[in-house]
C-alpha positions in Angstrom: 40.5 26.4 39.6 41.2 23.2 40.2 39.2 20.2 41.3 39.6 19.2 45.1 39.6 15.1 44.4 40.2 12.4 46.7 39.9 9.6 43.7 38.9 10.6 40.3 36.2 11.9 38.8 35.0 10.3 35.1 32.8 13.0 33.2 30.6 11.2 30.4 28.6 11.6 28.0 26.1 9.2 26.3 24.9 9.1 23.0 21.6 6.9 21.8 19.1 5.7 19.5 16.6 8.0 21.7 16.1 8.8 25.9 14.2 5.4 26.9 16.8 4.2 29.3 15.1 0.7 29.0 14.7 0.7 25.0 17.3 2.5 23.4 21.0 1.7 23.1 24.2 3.7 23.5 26.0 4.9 19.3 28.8 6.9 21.6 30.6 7.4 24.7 32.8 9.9 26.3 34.8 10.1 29.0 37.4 12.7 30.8 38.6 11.1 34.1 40.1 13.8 35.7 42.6 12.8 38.2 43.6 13.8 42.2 46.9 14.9 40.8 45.5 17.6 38.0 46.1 15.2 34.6 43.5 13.9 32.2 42.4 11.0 30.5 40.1 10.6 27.5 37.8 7.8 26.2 35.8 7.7 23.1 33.8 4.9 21.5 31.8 5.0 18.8 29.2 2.0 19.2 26.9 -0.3 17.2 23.5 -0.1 18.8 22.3 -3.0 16.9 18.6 -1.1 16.2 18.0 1.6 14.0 18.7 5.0 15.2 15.6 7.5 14.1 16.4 10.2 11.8 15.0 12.9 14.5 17.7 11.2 17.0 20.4 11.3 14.6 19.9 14.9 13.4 20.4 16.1 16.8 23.7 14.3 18.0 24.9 14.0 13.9 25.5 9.9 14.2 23.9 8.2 11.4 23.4 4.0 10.9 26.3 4.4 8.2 28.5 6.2 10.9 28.6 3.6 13.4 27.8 0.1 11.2 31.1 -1.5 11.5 31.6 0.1 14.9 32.0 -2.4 18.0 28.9 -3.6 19.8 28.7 -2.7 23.0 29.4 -6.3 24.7 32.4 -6.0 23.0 33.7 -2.8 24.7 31.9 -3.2 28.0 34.9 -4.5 30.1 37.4 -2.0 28.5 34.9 1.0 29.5 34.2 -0.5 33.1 38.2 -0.7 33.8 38.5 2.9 32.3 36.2 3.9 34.9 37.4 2.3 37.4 36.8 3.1 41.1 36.1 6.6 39.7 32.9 8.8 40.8 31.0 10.0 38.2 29.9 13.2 36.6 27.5 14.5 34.5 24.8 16.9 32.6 21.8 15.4 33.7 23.8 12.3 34.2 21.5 11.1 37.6 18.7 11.0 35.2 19.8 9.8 31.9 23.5 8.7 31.3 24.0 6.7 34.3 20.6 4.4 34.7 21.4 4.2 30.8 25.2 3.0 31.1 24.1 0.6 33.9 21.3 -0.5 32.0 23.7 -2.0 29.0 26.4 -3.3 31.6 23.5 -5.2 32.9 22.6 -6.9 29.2 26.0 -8.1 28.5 26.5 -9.1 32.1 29.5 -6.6 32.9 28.8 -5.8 36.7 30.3 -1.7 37.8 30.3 -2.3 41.4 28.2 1.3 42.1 27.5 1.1 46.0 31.0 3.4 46.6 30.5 6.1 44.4 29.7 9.6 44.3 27.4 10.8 41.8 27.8 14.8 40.4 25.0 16.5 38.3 26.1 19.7 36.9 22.6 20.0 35.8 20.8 19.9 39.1 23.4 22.4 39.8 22.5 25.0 37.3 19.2 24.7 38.4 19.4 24.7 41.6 21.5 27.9 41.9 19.5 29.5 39.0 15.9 28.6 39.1 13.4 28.6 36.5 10.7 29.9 38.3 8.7 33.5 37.2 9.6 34.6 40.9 13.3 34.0 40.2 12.7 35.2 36.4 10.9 38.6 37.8 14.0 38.9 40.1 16.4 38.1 37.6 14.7 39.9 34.7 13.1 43.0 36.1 15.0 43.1 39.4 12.0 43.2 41.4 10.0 41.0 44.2 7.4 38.7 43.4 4.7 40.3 45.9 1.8 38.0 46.6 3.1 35.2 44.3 1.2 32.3 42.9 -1.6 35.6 43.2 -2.9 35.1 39.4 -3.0 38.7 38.9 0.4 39.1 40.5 1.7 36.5 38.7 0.2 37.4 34.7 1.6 40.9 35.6 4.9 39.8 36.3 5.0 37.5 33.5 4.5 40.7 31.3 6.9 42.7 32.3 9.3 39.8 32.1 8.6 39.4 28.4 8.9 43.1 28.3 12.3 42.9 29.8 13.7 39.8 27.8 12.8 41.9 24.7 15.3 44.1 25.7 18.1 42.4 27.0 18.0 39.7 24.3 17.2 42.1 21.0 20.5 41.6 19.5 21.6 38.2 21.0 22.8 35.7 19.0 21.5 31.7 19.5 22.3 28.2 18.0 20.3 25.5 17.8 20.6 22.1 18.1 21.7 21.6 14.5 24.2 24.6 14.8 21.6 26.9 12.9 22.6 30.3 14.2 19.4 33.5 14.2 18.5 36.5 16.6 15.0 34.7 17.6 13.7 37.0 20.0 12.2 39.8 18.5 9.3 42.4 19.2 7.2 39.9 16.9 4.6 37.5 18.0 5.1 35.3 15.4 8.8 34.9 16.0 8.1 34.6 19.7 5.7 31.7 19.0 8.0 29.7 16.6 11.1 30.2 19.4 8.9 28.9 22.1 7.6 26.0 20.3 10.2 24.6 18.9 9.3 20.7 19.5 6.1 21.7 16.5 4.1 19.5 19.1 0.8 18.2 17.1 -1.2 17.7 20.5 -0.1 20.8 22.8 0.9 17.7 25.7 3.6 17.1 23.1 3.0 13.2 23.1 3.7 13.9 19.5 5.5 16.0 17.6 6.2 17.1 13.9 9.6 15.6 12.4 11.5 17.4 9.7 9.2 16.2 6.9 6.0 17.2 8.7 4.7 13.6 9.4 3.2 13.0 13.0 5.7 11.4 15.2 5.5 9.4 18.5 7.0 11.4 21.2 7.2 8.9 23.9 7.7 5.3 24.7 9.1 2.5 22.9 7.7 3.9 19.4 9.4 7.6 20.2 10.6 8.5 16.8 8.3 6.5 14.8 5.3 8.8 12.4 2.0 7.7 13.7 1.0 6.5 10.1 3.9 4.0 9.8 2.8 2.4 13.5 -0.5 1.9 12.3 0.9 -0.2 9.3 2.7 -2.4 11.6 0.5 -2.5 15.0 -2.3 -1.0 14.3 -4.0 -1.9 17.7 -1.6 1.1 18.9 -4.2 3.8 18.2 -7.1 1.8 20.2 -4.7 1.4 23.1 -4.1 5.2 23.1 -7.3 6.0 22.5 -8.4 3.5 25.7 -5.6 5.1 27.8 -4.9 7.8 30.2 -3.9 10.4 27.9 -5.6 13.9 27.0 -8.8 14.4 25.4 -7.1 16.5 23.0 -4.2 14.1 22.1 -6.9 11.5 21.9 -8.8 13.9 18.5 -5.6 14.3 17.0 -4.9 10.8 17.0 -8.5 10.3 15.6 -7.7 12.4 12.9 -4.6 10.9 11.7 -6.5 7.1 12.3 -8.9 8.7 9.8 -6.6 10.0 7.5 -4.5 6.8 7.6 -7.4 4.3 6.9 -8.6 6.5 3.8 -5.5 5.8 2.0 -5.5 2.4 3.0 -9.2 1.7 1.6 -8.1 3.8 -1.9 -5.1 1.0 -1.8 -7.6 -1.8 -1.5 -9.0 -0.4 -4.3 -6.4 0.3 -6.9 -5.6 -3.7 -5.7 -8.9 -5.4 -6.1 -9.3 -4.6 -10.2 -5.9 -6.1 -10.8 -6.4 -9.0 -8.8 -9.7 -9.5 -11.0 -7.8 -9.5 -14.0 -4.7 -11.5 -13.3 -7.5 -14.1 -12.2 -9.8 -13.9 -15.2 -8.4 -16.6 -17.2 -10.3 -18.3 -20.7 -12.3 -21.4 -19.9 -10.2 -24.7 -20.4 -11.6 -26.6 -22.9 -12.9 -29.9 -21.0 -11.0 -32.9 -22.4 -12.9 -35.3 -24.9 -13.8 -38.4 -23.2 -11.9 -41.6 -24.5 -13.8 -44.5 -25.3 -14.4 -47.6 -23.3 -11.8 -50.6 -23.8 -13.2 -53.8 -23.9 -12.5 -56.0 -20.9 -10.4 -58.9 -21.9 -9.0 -61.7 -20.1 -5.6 -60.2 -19.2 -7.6 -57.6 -17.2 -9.9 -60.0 -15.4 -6.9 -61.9 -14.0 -5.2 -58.4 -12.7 -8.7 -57.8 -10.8 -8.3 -61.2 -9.1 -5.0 -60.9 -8.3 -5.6 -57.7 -6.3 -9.0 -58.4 -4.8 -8.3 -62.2 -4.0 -10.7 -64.0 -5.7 
């Protein structure tokens, strides 16, 4: 089919350091402007965020510091990606959310104004959902083929979700998925355990998932401007973090966990005071310096008489 278009339409895609449209920076761009007469154009930048992109980030989109350290900074592409765009409307996945408040957010640092108050603004995303929604009502119908009868009923509602577990069990016993990192398994299986580690696949430390295991098993920040960061490594370098968490509006839970790791933390900082202190004590124990042998008095003579005149006046 093809796309009804009165101007063109620019798909994109945005690659970044993280998902904090006001903190993180674009590594990549794409864009496919598809045009009213059926033709394509392409656009690809690779970009120099000028910050560090977390390891977690980088595993998932495959773009490593090395991969885009002699790559252009963004002020230096800027006008070349607002005149690809052009007077295009724009289109994305999740795009309203994410990829457009975040282009518009780095036009706006290198002063690059895309005139926006014309445009039309498609989310395939809200699409998807929209159409196919996530709810057990629609996941009963969709599932099991049946009505939710007397839904948001807790009983109702715990029986459906049963027999929807009951029924994904069987359509999905032999199904295929990849991951993020391209890892390919069959992960739903008759098999609690494997149904646990499928639906928890963010290894949250705190169940509200305001942090989060990395790869290495350290504690990881899962929001804000430190999202990326272990917990440990913050504390090294602003360690007034964990008493403005533990001050703030965040779960009880969240709140032990972080106590726990604080804990943890400051117990290997007092064994590193400790290893310090006997070496300090040594490299400053030094032998006695013998005190110097006092030289005897000089007589006073005239010579030195006449100096003290000379300098006091008399």
């Amino acid at each position: 089919m093809k796309l009804n278009l009165k101007r063109p339409l620019a798909f994109f895609d945005l690659e970044a350091t993280g998902i904090s449209v006001g903190v993180d920076r674009i590594v990549e761009i794409a864009i496919l402007k598809a045009m009213p007469d059926g033709s394509e154009q392409v656009l690809v930048k690779k970009i120099n965020p000028e910050m560090p992109i977390p390891l977690v980030t980088s595993l998932i989109h495959g773009i490593y510091d090395e991969d885009i350290k002699d790559a252009p900074k963004f002020g230096d592409v800027a006008q070349e990606i607002a005149d690809f765009i052009g007077d295009a409307d724009l289109a994305g996945y999740n795009s309203n959310k994410f990829d457009i408040p975040m282009l518009l957010e780095e036009f706006l640092r290198v002063g690059v104004d895309l005139d926006m108050s014309d445009r039309k603004f498609v989310d395939v995303q809200n699409i998807f959902h929209q159409m196919e929604q996530r709810t057990l009502k629609a996941a009963y119908k969709f599932y099991c083929d049946k009505d939710l009868i007397n839904a948001h009923s807790a009983e109702a509602d715990i029986r459906a979700t049963y027999e929807v577990l009951l029924a994904q069990l069987d359509k999905y016993e032999h199904t295929e998925f990849e991951d993020k990192q391209g890892n390919v398994s069959v992960p739903v299986k008759n098999d609690v355990e494997a149904l646990h580690t499928f639906t928890n696949m963010n290894k949250s430390v705190d169940y509200a998932g305001r942090m989060v295991y990395n790869e290495k098993g350290e504690e990881c920040i899962n929001f804000g401007k430190h999202k990326g960061k272990s917990v440990e490594s913050i504390f090294d370098t602003e360690p007034s973090y964990y008493a403005w968490m533990m001050q703030g509006d965040f779960p009880l839970f969240t709140k032990k966990k972080l106590e726990e790791i604080w804990k943890r933390w400051s117990a290997k900082k007092d064994e590193r005071k400790q290893v310090v202190r006997p070496q300090q004590a040594a490299s400053t124990q030094r032998p006695n310096p013998q005190p110097k042998k006092a030289e005897p008095a000089k007589p006073v003579t005239n010579d030195m008489l006449d100096q003290l005149k000379m300098k006091f006046g008399k």
